[in-house]
Structure formats: structure tokens, C-alpha cells
Backbone as numpy.savetxt, mean C-alpha at the origin, in Angstrom:
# Nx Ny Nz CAx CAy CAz Cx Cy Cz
-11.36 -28.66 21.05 -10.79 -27.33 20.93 -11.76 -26.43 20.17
-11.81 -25.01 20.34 -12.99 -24.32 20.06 -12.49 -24.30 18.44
-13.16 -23.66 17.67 -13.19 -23.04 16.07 -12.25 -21.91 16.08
-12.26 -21.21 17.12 -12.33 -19.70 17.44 -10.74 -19.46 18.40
-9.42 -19.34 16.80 -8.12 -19.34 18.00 -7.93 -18.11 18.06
-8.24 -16.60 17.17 -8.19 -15.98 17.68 -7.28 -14.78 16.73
-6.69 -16.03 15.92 -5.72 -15.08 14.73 -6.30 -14.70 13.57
-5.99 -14.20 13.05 -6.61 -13.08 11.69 -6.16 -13.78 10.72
-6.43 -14.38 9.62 -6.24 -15.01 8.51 -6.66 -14.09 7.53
-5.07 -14.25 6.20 -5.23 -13.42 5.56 -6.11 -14.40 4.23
-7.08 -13.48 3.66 -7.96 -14.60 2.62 -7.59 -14.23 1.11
-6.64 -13.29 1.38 -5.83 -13.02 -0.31 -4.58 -13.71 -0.94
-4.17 -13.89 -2.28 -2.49 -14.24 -2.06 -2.11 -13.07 -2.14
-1.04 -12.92 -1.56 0.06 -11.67 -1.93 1.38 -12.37 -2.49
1.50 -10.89 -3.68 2.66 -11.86 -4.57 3.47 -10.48 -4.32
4.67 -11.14 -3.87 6.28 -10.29 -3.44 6.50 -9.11 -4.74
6.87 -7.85 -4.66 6.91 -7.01 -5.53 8.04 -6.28 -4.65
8.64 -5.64 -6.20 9.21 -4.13 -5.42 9.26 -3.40 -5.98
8.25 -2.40 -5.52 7.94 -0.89 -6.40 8.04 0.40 -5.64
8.22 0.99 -5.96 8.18 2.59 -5.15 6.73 3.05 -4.99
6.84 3.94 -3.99 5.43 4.36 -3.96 4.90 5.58 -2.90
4.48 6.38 -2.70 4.36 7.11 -2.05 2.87 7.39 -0.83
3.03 7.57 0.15 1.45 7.53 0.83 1.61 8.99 1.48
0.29 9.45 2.15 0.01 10.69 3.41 -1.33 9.60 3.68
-1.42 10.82 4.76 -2.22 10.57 5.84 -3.67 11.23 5.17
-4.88 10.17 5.13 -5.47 10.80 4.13 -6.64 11.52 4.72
-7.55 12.60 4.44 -7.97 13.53 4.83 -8.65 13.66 5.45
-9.46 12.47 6.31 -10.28 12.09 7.21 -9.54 11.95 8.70
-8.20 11.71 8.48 -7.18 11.58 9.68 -6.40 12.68 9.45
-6.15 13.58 9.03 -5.23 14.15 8.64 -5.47 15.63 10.11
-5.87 15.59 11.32 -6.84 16.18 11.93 -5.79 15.22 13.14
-5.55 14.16 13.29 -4.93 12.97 13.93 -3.66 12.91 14.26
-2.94 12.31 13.05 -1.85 12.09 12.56 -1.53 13.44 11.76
-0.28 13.77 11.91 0.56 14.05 11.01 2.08 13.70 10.74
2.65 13.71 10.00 3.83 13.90 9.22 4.93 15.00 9.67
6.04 14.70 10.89 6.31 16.22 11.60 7.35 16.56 10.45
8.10 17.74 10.41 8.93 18.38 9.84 9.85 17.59 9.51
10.74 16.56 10.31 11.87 15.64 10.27 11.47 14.79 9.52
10.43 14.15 9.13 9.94 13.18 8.00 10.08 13.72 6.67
10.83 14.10 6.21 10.87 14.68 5.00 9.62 14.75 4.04
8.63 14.41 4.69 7.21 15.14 3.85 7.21 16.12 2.95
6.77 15.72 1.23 6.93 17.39 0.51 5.46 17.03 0.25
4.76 17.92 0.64 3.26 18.49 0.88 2.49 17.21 1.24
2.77 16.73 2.36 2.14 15.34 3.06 2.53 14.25 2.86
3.22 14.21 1.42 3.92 12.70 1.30 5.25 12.20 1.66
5.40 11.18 1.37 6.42 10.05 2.07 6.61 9.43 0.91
7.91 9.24 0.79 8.45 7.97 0.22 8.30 6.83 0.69
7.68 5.39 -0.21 8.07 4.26 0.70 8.03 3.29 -0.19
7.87 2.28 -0.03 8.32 0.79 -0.97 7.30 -0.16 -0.32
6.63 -0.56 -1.99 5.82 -1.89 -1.94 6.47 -3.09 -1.56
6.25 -4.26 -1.03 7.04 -5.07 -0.83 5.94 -6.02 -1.13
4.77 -6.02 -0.62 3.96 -7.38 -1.37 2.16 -6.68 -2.12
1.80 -7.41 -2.83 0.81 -7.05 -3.46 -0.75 -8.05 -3.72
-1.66 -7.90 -3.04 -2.50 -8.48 -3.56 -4.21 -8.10 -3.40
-5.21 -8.95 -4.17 -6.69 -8.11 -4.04 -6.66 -7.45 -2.80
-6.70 -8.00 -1.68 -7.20 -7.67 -0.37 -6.41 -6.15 0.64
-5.18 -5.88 -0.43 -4.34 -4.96 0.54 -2.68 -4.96 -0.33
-1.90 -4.09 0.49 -0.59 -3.84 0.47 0.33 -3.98 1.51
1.42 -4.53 1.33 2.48 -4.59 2.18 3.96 -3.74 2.05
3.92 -2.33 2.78 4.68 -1.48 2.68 5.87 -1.67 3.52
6.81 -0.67 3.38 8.34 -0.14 4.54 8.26 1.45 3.90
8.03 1.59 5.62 7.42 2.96 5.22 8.79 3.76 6.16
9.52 4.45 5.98 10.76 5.24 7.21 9.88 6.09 7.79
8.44 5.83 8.42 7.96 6.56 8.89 6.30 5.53 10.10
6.69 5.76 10.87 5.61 5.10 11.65 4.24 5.66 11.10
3.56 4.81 10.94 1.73 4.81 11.21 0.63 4.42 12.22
0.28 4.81 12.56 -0.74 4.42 13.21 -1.77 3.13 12.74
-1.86 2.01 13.44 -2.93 1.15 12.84 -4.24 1.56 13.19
-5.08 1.52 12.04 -6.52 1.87 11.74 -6.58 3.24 11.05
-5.35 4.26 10.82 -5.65 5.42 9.64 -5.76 5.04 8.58
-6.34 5.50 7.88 -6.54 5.65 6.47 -5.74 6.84 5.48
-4.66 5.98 4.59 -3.84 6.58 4.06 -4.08 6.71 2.63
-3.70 7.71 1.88 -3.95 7.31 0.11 -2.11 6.80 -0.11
-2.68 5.77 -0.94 -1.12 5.27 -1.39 -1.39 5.23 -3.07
-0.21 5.77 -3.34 0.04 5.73 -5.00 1.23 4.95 -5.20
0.88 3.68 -6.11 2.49 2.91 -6.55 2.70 3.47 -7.39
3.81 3.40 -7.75 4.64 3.99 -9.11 5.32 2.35 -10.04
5.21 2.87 -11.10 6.27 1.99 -12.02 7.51 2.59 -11.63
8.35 1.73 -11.80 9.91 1.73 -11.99 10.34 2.88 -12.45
11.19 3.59 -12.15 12.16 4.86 -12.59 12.29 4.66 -14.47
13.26 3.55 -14.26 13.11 3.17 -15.99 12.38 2.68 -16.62
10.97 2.40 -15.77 9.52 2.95 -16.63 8.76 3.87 -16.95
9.24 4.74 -16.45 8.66 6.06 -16.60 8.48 6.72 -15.06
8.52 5.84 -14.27 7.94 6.13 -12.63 6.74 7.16 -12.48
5.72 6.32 -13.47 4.43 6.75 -13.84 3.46 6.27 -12.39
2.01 7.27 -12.00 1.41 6.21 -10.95 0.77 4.84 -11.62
1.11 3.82 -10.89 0.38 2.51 -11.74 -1.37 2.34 -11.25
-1.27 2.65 -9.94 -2.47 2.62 -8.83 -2.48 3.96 -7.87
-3.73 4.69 -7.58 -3.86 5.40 -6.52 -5.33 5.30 -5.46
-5.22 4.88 -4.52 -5.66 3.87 -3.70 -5.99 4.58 -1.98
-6.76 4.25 -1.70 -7.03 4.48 0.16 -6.72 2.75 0.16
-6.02 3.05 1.55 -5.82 1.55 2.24 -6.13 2.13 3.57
-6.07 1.04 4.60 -6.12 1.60 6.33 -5.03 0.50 6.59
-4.30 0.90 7.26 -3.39 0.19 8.28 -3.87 -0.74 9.20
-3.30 -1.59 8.94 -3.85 -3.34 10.04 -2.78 -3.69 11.06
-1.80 -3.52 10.23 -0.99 -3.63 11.36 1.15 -3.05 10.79
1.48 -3.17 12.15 2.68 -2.26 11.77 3.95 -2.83 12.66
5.07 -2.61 11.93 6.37 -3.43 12.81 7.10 -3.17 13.07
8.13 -2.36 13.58 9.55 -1.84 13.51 10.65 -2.83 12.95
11.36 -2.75 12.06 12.40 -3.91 11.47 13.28 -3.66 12.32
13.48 -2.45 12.05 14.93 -2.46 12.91 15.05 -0.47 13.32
16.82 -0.77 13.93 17.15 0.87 14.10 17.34 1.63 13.36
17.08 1.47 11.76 16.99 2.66 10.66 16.63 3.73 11.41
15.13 4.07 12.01 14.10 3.19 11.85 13.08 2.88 10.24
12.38 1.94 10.15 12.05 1.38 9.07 10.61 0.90 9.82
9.67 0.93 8.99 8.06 -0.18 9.61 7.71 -1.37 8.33
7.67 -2.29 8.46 6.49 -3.16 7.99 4.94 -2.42 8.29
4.52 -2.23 7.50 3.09 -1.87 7.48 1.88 -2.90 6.56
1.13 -3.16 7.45 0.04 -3.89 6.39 -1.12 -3.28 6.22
-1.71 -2.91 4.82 -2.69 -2.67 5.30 -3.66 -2.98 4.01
-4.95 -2.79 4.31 -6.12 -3.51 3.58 -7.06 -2.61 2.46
-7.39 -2.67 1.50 -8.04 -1.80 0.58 -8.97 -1.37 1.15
-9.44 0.14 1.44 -10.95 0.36 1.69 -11.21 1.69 0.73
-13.08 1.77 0.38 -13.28 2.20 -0.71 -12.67 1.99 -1.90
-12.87 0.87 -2.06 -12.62 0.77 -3.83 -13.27 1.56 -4.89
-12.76 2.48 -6.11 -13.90 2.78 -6.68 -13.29 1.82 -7.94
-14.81 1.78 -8.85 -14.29 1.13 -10.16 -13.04 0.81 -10.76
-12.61 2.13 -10.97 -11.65 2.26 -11.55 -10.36 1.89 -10.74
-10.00 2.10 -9.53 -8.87 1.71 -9.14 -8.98 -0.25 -8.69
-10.35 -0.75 -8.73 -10.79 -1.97 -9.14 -9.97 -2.76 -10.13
-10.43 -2.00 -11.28 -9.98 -2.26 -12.48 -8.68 -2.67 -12.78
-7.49 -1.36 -11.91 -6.38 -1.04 -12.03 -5.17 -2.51 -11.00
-6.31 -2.48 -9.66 -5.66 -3.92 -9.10 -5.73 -5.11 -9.40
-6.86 -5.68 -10.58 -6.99 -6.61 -11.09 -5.87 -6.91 -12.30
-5.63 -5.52 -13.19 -4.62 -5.51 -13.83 -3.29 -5.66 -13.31
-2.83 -5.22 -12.39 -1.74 -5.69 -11.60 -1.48 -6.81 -10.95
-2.60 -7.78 -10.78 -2.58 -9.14 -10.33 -2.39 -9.97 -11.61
-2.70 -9.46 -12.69 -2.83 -10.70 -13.66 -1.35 -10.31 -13.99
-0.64 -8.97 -14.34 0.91 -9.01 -14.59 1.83 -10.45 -14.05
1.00 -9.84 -12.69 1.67 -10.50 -11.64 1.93 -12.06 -11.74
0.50 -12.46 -11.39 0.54 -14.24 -11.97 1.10 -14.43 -13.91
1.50 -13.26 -14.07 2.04 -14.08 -15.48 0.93 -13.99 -16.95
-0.44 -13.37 -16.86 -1.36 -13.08 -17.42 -0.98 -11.94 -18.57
-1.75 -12.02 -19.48 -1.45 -10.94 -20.36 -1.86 -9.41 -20.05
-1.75 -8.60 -20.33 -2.37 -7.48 -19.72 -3.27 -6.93 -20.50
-4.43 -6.45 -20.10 -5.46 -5.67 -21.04 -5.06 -5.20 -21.46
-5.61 -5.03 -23.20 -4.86 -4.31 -24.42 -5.85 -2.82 -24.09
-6.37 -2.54 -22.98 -7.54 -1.24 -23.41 -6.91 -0.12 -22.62
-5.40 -0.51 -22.79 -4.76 0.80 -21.99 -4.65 0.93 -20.30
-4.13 -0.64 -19.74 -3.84 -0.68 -18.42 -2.42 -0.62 -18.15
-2.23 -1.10 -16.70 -1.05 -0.90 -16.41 0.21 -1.28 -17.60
């Protein structure tokens, strides 16, 4: 049998979360895609919900279809009764996308691109929460 079956293997863990968070269509697509009137967009954004988290990407439910391969900016938020401060603000691109059901509702996956330092910094801190790690005392998440 060849090496070569054909499926995409993901090479990150993702650890289950649920955070709020908001994305648009980010400014390189924004020319593409848009956000019509009925999406309740207030100045390009969307409400939507993290559902998994890890180095390589995010796993959203977005009440709004995407296109796979745009490039979106996504900002998570802490919790309401954390302040519902941004924790991360981030470009991802869409890999892939699902309809759950007749809400309608999407599974969206998608993968970090352009990292800069700092939002580097900011997903490493959110992974170590995550696995149970202490959090940098130098003023992270």
C-alpha cells in the first residue's frame, strides 16, 4: 500500500475551550467576501465561539459561512466575568468548514498564518493555561 492516503493530518494538539470571540474578513479578501446586511456585522465583525485551541490553528462556530482559504483576523476574548478583555488577536485562513445543522451554524477550521512575535508569545501563553502550566508572571494572558 502506498505512504500517500491522501488525508491531512493534523500535527498540533487541540485542547477543547469555550471562549467568545469575534472574526471579519480580513483586508486582503475583504474585495471577495463580504459580510451581507442580514449577518448582523457591526463594522465587519461577527460574533462567534472558540471551541478548540491549539499552536497550529483554531476551531470556531461561526452563524456565518466562510469561505475555505480566506484569511480572517480573529480576536478571542476572556469570559464576560473576566473582563471580556481580547486574550489573542490573530490572522488565521480557513481549512475547512461544515454546516452543523439548520440554525444555520459552521464548524470552521482554520490554521495560524503570519504570526508576529507577539501574538506568538500570546498563543504559547494560552497553551500552557491550558495544559495546566503556570502563567507568565510578565503580564500575559
Amino acid at each position: 500500500m502506498s505512504g500517500q492516503s491522501g488525508l491531512i493530518v493534523r500535527r498540533n494538539a487541540r485542547y477543547e475551550v469555550a471562549l467568545p470571540a469575534r472574526l471579519r474578513i480580513a483586508g486582503e479578501h475583504q474585495g471577495i467576501v463580504a459580510f451581507g446586511a442580514a449577518s448582523g456585522a457591526r463594522d465587519g465583525w461577527i460574533e462567534a465561539n472558540v471551541l478548540d485551541f491549539g499552536s497550529g490553528g483554531v476551531g470556531l462556530m461561526s452563524p456565518q459561512f466562510v469561505p475555505r482559504g480566506v484569511h480572517l483576523d480573529l480576536e478571542i476574548m476572556s469570559l464576560a466575568e473576566q473582563g471580556g478583555d481580547v486574550l489573542i488577536a490573530c490572522r488565521v485562513k480557513v481549512m475547512r468548514v461544515e454546516m452543523t445543522d439548520r440554525r444555520p451554524a459552521y464548524l470552521v477550521g482554520t490554521a495560524f498564518v503570519g504570526k508576529s512575535p507577539e501574538s506568538l508569545k500570546k498563543i504559547d501563553e494560552l497553551i500552557s493555561l491550558l495544559e495546566g502550566e503556570p502563567a507568565d508572571q510578565g503580564g500575559g494572558v
